[in-house]
KEBAVEX-728611 format. One record per residue: residue in one letter; x, y, z of N, C-alpha, C in turn. Coordinates in Angstrom, 3 decimals. Example, Ala and Ser with C-alpha at 12.3 -4.5 7.8 and 13.67 -1.06 7.14 Angstrom:
# KEBAVEX-728611
- A, 13.190, -5.690, 7.800, 12.300, -4.500, 7.800, 13.200, -3.300, 7.800 $
- S, 12.850, -2.250, 7.080, 13.670, -1.060, 7.140, 12.900, 0.030, 7.870 $
# end
This chain:
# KEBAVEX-728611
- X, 29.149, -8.912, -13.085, 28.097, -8.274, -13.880, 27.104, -7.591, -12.944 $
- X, 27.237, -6.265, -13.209, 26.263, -5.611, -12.539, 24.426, -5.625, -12.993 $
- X, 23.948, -6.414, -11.828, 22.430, -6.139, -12.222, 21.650, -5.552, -11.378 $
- X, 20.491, -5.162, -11.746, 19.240, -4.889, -10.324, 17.824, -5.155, -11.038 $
- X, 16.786, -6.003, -10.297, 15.770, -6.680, -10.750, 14.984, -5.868, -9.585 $
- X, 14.034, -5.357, -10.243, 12.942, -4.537, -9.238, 11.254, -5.768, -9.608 $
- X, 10.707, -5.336, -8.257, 9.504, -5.727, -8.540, 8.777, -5.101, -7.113 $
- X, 7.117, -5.520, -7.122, 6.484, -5.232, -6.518, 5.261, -3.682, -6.639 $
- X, 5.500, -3.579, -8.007, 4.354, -2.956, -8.585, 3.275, -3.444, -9.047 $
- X, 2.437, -2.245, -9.465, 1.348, -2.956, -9.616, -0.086, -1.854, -9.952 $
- X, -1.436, -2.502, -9.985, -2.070, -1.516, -10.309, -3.084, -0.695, -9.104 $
- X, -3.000, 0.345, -8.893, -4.090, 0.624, -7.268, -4.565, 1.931, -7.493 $
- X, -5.644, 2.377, -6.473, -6.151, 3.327, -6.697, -5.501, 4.442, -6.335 $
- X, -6.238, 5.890, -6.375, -5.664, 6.855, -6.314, -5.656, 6.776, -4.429 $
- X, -4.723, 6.756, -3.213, -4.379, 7.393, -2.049, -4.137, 5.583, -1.888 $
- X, -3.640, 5.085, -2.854, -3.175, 3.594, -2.392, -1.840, 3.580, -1.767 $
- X, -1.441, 2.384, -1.691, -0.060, 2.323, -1.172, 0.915, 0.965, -2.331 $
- X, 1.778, 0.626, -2.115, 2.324, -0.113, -2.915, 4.377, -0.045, -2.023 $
- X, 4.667, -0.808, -2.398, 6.279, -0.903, -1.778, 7.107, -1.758, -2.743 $
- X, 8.359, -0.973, -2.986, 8.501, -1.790, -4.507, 10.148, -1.828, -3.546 $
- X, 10.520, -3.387, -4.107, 11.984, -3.381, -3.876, 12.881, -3.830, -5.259 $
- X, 14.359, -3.783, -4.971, 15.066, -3.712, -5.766, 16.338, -4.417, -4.904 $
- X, 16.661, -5.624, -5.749, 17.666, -6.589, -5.595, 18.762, -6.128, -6.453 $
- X, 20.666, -5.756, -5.921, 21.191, -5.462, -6.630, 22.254, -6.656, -6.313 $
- X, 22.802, -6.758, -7.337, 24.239, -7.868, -7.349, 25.409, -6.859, -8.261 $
- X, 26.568, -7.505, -8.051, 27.417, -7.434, -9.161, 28.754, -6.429, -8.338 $
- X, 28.162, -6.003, -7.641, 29.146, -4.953, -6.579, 28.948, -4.581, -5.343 $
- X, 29.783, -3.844, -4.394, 29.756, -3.959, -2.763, 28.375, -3.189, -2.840 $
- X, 26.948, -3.939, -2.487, 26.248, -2.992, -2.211, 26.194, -1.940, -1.113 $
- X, 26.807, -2.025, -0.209, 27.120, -1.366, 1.333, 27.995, 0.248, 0.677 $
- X, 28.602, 0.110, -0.301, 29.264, 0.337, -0.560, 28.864, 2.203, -1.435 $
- X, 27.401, 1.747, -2.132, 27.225, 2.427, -3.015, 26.173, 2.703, -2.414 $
- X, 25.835, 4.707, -2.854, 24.275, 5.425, -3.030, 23.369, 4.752, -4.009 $
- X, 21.812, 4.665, -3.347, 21.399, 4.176, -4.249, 20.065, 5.016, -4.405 $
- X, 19.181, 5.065, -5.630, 18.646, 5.835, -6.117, 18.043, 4.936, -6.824 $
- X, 16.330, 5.606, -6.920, 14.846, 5.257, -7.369, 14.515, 6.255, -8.574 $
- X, 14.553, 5.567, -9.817, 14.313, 6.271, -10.617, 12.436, 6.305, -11.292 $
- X, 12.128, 7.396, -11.984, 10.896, 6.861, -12.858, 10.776, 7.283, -14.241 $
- X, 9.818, 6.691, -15.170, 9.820, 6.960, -16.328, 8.129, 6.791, -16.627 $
- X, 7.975, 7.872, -17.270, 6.424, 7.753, -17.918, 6.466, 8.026, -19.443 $
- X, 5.348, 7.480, -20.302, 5.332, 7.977, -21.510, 5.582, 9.173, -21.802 $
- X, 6.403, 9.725, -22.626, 6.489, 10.690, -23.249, 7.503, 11.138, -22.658 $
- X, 8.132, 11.152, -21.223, 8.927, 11.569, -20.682, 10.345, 11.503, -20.454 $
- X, 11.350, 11.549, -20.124, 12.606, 11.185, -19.653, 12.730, 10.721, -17.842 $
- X, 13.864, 9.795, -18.233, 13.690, 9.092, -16.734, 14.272, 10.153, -15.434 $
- X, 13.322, 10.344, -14.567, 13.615, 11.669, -13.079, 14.538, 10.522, -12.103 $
- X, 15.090, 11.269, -11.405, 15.254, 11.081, -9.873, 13.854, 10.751, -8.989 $
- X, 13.772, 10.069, -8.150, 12.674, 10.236, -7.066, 13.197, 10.052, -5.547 $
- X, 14.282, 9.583, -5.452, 14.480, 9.361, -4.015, 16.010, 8.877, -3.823 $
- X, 16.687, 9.155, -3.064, 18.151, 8.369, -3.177, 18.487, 8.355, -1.824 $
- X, 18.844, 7.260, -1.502, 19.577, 7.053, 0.091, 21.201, 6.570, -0.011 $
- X, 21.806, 7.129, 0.459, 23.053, 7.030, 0.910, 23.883, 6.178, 1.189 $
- X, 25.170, 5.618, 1.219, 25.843, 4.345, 1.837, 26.251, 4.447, 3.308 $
- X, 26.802, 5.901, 3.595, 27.009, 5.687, 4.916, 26.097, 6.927, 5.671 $
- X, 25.424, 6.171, 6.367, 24.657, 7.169, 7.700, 23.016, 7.097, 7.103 $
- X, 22.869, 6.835, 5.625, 21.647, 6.636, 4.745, 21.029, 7.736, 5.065 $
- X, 21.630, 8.806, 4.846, 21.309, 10.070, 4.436, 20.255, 10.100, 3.255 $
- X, 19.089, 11.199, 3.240, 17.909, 10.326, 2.325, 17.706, 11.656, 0.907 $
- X, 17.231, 11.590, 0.332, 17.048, 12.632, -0.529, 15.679, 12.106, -1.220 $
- X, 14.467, 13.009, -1.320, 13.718, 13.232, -2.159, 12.942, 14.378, -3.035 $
- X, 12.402, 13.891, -4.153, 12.032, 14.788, -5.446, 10.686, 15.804, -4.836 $
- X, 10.540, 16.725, -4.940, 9.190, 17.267, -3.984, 8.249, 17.139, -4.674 $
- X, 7.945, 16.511, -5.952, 6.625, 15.838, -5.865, 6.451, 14.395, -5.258 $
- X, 7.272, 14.204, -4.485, 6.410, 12.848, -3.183, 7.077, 12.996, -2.221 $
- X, 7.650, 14.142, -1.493, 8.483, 14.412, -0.234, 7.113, 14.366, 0.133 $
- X, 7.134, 13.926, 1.643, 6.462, 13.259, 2.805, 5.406, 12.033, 2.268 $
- X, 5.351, 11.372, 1.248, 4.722, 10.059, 0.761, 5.679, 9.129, 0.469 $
- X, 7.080, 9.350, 0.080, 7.501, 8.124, -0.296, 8.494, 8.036, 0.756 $
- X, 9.473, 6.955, 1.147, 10.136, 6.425, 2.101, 11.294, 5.507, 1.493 $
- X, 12.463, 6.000, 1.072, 13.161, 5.066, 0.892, 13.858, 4.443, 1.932 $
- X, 14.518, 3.424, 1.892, 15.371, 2.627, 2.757, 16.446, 1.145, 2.425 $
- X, 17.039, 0.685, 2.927, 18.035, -0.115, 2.506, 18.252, -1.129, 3.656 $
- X, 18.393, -2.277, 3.233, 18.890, -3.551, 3.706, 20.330, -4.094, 3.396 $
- X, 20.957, -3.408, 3.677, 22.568, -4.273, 3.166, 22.963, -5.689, 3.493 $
- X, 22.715, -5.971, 4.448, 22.280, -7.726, 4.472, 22.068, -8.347, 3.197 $
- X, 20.860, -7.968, 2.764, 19.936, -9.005, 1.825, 20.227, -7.924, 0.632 $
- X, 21.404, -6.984, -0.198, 21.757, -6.187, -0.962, 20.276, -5.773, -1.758 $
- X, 19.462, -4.864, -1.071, 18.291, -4.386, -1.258, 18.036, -3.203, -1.055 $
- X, 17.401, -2.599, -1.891, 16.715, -1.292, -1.392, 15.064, -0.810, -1.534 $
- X, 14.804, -0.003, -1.080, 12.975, -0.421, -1.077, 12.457, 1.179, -1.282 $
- X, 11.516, 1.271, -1.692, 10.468, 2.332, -1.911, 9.056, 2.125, -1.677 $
- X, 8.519, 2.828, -0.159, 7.221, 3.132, -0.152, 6.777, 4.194, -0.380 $
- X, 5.631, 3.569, -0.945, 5.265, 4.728, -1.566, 3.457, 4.629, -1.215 $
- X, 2.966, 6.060, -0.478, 2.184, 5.827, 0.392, 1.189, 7.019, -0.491 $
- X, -0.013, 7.304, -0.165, -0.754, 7.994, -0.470, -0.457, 8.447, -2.269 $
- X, -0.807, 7.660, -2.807, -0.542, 7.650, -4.477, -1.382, 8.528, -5.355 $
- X, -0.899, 8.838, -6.361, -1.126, 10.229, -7.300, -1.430, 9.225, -8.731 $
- X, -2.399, 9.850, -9.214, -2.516, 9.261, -10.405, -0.985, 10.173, -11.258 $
- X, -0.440, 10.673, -11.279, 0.671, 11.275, -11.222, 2.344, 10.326, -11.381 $
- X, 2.020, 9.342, -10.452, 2.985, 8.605, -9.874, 2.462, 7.498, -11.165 $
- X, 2.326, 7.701, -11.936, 2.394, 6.426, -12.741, 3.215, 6.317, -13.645 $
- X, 3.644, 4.903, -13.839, 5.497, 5.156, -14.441, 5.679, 3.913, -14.287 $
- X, 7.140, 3.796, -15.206, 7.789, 2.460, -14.652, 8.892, 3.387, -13.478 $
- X, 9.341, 2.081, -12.637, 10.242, 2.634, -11.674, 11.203, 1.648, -11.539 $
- X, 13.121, 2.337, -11.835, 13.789, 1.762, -11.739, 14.669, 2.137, -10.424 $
- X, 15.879, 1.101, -10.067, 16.314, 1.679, -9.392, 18.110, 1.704, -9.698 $
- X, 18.809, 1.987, -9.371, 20.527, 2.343, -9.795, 21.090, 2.747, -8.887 $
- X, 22.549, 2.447, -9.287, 23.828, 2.882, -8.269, 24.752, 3.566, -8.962 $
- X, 24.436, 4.805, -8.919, 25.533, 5.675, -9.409, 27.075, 5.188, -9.218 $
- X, 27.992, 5.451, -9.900, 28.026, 5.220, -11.585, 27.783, 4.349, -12.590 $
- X, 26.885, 3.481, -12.371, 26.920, 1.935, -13.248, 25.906, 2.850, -14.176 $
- X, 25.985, 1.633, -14.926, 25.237, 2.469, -16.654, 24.237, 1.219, -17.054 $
- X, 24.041, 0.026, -15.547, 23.089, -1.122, -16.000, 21.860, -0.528, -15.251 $
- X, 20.742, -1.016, -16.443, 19.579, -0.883, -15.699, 18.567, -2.387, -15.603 $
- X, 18.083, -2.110, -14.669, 16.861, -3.946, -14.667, 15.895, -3.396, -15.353 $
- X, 14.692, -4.243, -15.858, 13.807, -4.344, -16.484, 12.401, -2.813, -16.232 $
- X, 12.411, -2.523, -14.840, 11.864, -1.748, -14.008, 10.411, -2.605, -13.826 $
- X, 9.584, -1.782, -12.706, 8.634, -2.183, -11.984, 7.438, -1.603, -12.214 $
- X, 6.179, -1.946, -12.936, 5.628, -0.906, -13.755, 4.197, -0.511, -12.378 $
- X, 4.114, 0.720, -12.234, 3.194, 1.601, -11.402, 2.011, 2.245, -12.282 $
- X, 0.902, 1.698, -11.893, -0.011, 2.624, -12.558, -1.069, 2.968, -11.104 $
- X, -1.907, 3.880, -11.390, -2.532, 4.462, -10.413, -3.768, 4.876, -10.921 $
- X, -4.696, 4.199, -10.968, -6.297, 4.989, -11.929, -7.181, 4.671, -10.837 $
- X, -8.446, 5.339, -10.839, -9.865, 5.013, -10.274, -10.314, 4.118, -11.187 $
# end
């Protein structure tokens, strides 16, 4: 059974920081790209960042290219998102996935106010 349980959100100000990880089971994590999703009211869920299985080749959305930082632990089947200098913008839940699975975890909820 494929799962992924994110946490490490939370509430902070606007040019805060925050680092959210994401525990996956159920398949070779080494194996698979993995990708940071978000969702805000009203919206549909974006892309924000995706790193790679081999060489962790990185990809991000250009509203947070040079603020956010993804990365991966295959050891401990993890992947992580910092996310540095924050946008009231950036507020959302944030999930994360492995293309092609169709499971999602609960997500990690981000808010960002003064």
């Amino acid at each position: 059974q494929v799962q992924f349980v994110e946490s490490g959100g939370g509430s902070v100000q606007p040019g805060g920081s925050l680092r959210l990880s994401c525990v996956a089971s159920g398949f070779i994590f080494s194996s698979y790209t993995m990708n940071w999703y978000r969702q805000s009211p009203g919206k549909g869920r974006e892309l924000v960042a995706q790193i790679g299985n081999v060489g962790g080749a990185t990809y991000y959305d250009d509203s947070v290219k040079g603020r956010f930082t993804i990365a991966r632990d295959n050891a401990k089947n993890t992947v992580y998102l910092q996310m540095d200098s924050l946008k009231p913008e950036d507020t959302a839940v944030y999930y994360c996935n492995a293309p092609p699975f169709a499971d999602w975890g609960q997500g990690t909820q981000v808010t960002v106010s003064s």
